[in-house]
mmCIF file as gemmi writes it, N, C-alpha and C atoms, coordinates in Angstrom:
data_model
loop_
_atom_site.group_PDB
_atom_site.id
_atom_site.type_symbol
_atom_site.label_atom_id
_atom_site.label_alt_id
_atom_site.label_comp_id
_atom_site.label_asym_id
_atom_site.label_entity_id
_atom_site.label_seq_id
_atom_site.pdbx_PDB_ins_code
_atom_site.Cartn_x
_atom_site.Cartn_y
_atom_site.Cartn_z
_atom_site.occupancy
_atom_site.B_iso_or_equiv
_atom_site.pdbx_formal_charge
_atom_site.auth_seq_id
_atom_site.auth_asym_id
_atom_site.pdbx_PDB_model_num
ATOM 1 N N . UNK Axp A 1 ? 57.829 50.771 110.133 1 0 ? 1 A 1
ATOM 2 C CA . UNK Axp A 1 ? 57.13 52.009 110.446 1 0 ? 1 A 1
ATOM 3 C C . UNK Axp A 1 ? 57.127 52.944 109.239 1 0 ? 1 A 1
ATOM 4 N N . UNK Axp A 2 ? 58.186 52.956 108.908 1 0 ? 2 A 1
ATOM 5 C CA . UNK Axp A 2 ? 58.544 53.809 107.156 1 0 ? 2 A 1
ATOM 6 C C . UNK Axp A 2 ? 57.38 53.399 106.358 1 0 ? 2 A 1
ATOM 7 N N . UNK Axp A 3 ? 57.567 52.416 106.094 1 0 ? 3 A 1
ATOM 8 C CA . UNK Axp A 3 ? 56.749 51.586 105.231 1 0 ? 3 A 1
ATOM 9 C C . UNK Axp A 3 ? 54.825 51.866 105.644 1 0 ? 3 A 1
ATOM 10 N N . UNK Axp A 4 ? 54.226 51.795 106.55 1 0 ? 4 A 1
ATOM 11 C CA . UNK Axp A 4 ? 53.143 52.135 107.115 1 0 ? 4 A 1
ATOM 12 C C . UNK Axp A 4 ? 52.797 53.986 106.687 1 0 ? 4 A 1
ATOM 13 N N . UNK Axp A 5 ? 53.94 54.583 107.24 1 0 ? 5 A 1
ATOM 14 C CA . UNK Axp A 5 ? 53.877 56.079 106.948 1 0 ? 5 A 1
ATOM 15 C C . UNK Axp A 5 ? 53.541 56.049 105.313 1 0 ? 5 A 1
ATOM 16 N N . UNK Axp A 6 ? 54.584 55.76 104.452 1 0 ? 6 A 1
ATOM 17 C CA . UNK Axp A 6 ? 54.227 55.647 103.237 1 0 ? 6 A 1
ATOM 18 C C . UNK Axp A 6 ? 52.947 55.528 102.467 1 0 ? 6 A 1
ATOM 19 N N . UNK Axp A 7 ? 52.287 53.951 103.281 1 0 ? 7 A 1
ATOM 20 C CA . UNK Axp A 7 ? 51.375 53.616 102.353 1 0 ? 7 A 1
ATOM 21 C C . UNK Axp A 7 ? 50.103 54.647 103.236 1 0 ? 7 A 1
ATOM 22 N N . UNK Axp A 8 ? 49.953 55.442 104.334 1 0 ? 8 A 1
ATOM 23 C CA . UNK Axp A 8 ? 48.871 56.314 105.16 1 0 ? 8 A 1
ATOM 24 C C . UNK Axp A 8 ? 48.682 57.396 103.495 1 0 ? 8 A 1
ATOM 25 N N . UNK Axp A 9 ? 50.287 57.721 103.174 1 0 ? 9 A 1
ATOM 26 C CA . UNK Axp A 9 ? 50.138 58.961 102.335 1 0 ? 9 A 1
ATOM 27 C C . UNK Axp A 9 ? 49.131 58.55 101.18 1 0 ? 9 A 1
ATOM 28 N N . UNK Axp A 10 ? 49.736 57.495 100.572 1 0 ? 10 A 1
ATOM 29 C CA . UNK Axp A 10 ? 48.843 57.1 99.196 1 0 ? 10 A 1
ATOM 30 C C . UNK Axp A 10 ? 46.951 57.156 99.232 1 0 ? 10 A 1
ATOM 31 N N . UNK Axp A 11 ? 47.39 56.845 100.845 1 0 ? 11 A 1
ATOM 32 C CA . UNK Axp A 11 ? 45.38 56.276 101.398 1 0 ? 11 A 1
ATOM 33 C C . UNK Axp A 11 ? 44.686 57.68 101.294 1 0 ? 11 A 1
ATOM 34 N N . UNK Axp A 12 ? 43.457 57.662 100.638 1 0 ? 12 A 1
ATOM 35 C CA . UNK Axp A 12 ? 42.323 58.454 100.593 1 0 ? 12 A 1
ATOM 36 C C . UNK Axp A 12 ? 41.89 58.838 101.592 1 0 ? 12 A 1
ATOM 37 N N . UNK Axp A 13 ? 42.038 57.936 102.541 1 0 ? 13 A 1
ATOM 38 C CA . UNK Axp A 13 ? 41.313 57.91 103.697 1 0 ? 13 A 1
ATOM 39 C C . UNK Axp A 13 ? 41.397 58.482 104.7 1 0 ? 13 A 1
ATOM 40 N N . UNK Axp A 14 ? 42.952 58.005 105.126 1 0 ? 14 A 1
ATOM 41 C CA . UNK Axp A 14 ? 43.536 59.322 106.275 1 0 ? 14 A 1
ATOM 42 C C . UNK Axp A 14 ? 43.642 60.196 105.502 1 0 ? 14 A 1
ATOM 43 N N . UNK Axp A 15 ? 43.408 60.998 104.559 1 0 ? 15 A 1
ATOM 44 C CA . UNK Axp A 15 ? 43.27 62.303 104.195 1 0 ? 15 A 1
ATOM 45 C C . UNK Axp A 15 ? 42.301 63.25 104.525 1 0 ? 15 A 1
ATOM 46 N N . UNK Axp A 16 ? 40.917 61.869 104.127 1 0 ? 16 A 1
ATOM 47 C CA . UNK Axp A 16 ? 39.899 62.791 104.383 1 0 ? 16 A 1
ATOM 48 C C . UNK Axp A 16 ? 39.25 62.747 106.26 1 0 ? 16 A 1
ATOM 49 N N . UNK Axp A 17 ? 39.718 61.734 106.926 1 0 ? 17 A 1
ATOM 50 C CA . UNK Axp A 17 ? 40.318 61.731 108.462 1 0 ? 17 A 1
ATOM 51 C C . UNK Axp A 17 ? 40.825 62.817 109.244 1 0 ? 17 A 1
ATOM 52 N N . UNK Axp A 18 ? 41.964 63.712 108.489 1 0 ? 18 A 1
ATOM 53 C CA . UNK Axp A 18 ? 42.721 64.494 108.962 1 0 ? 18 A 1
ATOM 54 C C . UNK Axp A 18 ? 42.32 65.855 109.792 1 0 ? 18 A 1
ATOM 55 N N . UNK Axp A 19 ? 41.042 66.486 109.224 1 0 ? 19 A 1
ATOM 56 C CA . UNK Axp A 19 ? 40.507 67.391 109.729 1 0 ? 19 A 1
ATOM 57 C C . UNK Axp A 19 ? 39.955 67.191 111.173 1 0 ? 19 A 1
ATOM 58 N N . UNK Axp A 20 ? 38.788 66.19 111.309 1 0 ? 20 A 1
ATOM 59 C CA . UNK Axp A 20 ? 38.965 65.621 112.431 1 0 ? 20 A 1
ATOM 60 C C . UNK Axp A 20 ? 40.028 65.014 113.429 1 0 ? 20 A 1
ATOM 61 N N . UNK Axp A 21 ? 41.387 64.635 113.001 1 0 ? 21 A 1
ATOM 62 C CA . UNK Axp A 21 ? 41.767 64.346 113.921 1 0 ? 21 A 1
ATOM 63 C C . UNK Axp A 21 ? 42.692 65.445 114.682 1 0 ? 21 A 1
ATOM 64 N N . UNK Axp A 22 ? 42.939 66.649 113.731 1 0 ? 22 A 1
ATOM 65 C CA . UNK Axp A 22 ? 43.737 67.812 113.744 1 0 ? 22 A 1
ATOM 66 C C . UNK Axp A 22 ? 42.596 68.412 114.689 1 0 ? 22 A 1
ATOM 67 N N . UNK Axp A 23 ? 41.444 68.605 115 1 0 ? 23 A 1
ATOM 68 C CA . UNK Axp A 23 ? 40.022 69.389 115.791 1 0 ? 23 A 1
ATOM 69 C C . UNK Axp A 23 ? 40.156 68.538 116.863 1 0 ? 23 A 1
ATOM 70 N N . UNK Axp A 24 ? 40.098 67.086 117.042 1 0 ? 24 A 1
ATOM 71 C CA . UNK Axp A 24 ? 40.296 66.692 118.558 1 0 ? 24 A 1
ATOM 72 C C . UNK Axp A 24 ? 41.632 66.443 119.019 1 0 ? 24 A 1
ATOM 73 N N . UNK Axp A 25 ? 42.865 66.704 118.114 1 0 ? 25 A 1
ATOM 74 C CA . UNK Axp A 25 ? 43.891 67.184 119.027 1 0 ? 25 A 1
ATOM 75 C C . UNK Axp A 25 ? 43.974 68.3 119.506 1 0 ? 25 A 1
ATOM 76 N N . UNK Axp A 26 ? 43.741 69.502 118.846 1 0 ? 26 A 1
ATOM 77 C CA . UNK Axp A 26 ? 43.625 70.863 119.219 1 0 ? 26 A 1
ATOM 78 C C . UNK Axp A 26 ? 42.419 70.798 120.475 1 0 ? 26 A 1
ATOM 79 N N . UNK Axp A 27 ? 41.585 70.114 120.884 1 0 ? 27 A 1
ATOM 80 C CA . UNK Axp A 27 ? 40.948 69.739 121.988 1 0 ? 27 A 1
ATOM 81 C C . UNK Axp A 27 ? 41.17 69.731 122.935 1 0 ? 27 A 1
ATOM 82 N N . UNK Axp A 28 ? 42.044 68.221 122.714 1 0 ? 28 A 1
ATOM 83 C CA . UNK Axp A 28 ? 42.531 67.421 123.716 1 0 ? 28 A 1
ATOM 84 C C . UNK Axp A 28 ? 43.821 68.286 124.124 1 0 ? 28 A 1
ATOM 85 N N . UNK Axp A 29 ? 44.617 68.992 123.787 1 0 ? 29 A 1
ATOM 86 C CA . UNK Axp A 29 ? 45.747 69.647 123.82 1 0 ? 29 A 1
ATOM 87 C C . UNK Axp A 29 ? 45.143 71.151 124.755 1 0 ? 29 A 1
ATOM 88 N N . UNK Axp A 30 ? 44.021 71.669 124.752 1 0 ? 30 A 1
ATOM 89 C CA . UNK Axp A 30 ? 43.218 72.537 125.362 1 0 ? 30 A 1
ATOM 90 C C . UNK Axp A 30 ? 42.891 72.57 126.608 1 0 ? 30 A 1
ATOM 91 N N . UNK Axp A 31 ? 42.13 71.202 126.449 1 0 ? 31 A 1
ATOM 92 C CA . UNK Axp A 31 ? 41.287 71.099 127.592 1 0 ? 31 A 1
ATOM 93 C C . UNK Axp A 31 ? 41.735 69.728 128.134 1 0 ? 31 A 1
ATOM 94 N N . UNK Axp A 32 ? 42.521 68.949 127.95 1 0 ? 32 A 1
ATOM 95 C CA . UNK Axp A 32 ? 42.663 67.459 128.943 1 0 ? 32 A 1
ATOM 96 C C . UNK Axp A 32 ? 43.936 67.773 129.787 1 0 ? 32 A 1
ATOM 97 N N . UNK Axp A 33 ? 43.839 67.907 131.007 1 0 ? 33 A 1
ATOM 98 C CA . UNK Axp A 33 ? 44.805 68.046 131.349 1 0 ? 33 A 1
ATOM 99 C C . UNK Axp A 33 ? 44.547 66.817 133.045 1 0 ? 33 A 1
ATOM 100 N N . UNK Axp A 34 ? 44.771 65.441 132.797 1 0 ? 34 A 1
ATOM 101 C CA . UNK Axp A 34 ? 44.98 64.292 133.795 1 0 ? 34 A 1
ATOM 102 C C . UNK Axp A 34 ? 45.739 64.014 134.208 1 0 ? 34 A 1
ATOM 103 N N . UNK Axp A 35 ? 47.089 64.794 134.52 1 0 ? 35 A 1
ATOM 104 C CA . UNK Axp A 35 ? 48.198 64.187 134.678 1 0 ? 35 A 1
ATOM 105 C C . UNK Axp A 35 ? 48.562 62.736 134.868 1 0 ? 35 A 1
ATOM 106 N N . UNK Axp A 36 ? 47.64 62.42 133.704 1 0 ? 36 A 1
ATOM 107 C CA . UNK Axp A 36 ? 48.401 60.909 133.414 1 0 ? 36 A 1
ATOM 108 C C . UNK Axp A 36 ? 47.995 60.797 131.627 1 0 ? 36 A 1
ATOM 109 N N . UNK Axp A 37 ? 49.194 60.02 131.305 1 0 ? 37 A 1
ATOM 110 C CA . UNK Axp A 37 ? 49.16 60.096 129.806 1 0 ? 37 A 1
ATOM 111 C C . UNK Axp A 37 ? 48.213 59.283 129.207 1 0 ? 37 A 1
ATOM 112 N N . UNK Axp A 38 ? 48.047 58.225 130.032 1 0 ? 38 A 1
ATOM 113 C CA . UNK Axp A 38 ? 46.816 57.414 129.356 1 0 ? 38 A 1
ATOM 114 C C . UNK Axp A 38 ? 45.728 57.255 129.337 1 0 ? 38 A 1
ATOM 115 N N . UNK Axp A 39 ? 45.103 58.38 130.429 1 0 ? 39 A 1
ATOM 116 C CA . UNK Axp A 39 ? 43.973 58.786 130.872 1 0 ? 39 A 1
ATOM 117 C C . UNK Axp A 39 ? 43.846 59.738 129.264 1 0 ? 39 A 1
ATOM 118 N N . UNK Axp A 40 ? 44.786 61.008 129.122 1 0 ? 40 A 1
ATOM 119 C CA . UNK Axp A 40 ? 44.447 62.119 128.083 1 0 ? 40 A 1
ATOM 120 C C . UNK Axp A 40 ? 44.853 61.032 126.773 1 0 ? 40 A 1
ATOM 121 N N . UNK Axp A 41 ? 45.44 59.976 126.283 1 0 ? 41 A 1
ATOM 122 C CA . UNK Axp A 41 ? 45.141 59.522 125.414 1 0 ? 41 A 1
ATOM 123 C C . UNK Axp A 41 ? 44.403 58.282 125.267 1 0 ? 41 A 1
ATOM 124 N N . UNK Axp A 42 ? 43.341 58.003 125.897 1 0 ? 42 A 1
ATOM 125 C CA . UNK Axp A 42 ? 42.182 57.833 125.705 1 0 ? 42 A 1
ATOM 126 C C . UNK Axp A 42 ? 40.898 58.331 125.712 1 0 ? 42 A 1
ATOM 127 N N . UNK Axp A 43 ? 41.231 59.764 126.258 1 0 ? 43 A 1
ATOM 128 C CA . UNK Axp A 43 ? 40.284 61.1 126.159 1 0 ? 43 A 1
ATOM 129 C C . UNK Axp A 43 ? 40.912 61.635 124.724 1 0 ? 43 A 1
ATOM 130 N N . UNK Axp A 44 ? 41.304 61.165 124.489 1 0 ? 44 A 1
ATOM 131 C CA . UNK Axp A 44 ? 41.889 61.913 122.824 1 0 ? 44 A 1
ATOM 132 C C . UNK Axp A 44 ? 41.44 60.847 121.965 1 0 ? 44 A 1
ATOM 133 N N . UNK Axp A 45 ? 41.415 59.816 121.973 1 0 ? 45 A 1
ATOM 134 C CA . UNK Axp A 45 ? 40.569 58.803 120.852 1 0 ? 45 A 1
ATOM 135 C C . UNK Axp A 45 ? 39.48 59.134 120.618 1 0 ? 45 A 1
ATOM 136 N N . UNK Axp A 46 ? 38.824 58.99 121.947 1 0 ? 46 A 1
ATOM 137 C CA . UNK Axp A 46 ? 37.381 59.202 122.5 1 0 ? 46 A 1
ATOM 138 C C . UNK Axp A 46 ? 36.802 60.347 121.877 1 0 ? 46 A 1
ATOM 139 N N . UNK Axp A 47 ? 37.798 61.419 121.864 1 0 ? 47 A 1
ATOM 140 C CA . UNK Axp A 47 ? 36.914 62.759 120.905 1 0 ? 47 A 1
ATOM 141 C C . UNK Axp A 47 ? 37.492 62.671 119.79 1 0 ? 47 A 1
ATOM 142 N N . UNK Axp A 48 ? 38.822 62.341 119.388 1 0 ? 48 A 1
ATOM 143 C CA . UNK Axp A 48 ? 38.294 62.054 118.143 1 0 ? 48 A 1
ATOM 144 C C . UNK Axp A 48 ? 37.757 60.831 117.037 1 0 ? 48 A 1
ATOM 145 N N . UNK Axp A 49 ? 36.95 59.937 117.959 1 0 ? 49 A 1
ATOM 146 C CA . UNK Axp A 49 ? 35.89 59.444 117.117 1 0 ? 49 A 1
ATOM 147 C C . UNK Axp A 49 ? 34.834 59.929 117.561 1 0 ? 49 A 1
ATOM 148 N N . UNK Axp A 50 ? 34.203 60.735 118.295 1 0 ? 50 A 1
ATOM 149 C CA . UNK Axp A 50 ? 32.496 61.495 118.294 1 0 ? 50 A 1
ATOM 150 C C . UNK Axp A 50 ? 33.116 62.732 117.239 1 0 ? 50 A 1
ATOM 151 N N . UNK Axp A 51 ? 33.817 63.144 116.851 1 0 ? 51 A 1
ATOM 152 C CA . UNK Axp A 51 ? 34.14 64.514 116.312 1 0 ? 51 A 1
ATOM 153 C C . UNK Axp A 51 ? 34.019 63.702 114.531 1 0 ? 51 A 1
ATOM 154 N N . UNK Axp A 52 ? 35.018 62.943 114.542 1 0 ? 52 A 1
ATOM 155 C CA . UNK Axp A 52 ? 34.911 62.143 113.524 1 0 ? 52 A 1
ATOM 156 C C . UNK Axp A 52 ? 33.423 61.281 113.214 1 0 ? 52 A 1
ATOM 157 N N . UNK Axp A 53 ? 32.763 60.988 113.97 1 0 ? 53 A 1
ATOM 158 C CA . UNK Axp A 53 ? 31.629 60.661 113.579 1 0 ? 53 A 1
ATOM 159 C C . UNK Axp A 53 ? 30.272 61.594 113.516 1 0 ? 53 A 1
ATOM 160 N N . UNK Axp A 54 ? 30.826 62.915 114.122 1 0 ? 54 A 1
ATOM 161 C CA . UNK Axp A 54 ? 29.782 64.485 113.661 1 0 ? 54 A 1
ATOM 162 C C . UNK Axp A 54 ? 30.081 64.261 112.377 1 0 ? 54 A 1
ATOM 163 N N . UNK Axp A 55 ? 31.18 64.799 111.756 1 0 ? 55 A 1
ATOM 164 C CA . UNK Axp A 55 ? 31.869 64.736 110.64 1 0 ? 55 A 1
ATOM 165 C C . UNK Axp A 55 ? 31.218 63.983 109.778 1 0 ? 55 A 1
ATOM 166 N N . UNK Axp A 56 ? 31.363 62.756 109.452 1 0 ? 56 A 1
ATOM 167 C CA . UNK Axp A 56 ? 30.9 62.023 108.966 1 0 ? 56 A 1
ATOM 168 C C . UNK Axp A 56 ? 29.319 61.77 108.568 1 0 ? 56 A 1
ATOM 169 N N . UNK Axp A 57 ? 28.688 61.801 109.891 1 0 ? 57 A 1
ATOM 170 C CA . UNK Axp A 57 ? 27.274 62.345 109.484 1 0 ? 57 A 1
ATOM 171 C C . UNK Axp A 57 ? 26.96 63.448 108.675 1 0 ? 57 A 1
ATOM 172 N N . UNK Axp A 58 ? 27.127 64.622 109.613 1 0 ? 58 A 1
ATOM 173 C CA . UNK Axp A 58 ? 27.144 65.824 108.522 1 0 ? 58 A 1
ATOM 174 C C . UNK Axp A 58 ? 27.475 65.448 106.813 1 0 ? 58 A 1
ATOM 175 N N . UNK Axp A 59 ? 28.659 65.092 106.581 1 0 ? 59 A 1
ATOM 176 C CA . UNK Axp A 59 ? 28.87 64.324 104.93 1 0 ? 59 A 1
ATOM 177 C C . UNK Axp A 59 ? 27.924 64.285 104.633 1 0 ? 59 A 1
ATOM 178 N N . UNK Axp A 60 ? 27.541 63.106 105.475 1 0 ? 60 A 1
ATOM 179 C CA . UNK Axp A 60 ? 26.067 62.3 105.116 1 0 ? 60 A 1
ATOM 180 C C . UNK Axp A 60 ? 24.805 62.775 104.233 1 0 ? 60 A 1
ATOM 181 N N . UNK Axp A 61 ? 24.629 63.752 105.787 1 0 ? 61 A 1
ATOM 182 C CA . UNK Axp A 61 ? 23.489 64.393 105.464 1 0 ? 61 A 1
ATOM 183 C C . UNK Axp A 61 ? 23.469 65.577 104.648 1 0 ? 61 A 1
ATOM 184 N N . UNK Axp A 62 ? 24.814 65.603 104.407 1 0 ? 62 A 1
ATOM 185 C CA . UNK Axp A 62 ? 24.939 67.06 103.6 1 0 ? 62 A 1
ATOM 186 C C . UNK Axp A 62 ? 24.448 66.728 101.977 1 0 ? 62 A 1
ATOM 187 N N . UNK Axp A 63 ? 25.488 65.487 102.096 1 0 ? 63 A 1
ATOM 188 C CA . UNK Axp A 63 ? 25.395 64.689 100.246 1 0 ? 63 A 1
ATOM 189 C C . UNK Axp A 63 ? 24.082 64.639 99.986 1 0 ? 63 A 1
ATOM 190 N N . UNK Axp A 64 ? 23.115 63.9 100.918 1 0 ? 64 A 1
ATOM 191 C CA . UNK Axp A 64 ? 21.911 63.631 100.799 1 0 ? 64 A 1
ATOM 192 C C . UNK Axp A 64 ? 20.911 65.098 100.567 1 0 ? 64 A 1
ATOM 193 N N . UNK Axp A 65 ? 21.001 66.037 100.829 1 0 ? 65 A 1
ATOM 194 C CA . UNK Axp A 65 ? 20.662 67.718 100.962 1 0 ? 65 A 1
ATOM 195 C C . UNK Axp A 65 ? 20.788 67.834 99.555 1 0 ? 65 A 1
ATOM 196 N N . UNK Axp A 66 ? 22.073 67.691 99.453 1 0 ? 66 A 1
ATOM 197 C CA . UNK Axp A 66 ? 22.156 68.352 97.469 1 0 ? 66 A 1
ATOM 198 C C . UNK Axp A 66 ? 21.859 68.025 96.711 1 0 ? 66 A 1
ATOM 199 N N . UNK Axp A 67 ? 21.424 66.562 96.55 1 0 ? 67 A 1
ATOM 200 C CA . UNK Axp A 67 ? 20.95 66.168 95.452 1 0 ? 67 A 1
ATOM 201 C C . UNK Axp A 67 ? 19.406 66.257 95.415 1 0 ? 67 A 1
């Protein structure tokens, strides 16, 4: 698990991930309330990949805008 944590830090990737996933926890932490845990964490994936994939578009279309 150490080892996994480690190599997340080095990655580019979950970095640029992070915003989105920090916006659909603050979400899901808001508004899911199922009293069951696996119901709200799969309502917590669930937004954050549509949040993460706004995200991502936007990039998209943003990069594509400026040039």
């Amino acid at each position: 698990m150490l080892e996994f944590v480690r190599a997340l830090r080095r990655d580019r990737a979950f970095l640029s991930r992070l915003p989105s996933f920090l916006l659909a926890f603050v979400v899901a932490e808001l508004f899911f309330k199922f009293h069951s845990f696996a119901l709200e964490c799969l309502a917590f994936l669930a937004t954050w990949l549509v949040v993460d994939l706004i995200v991502d578009r936007a990039t998209a279309w943003w990069g594509t805008k400026a040039t």
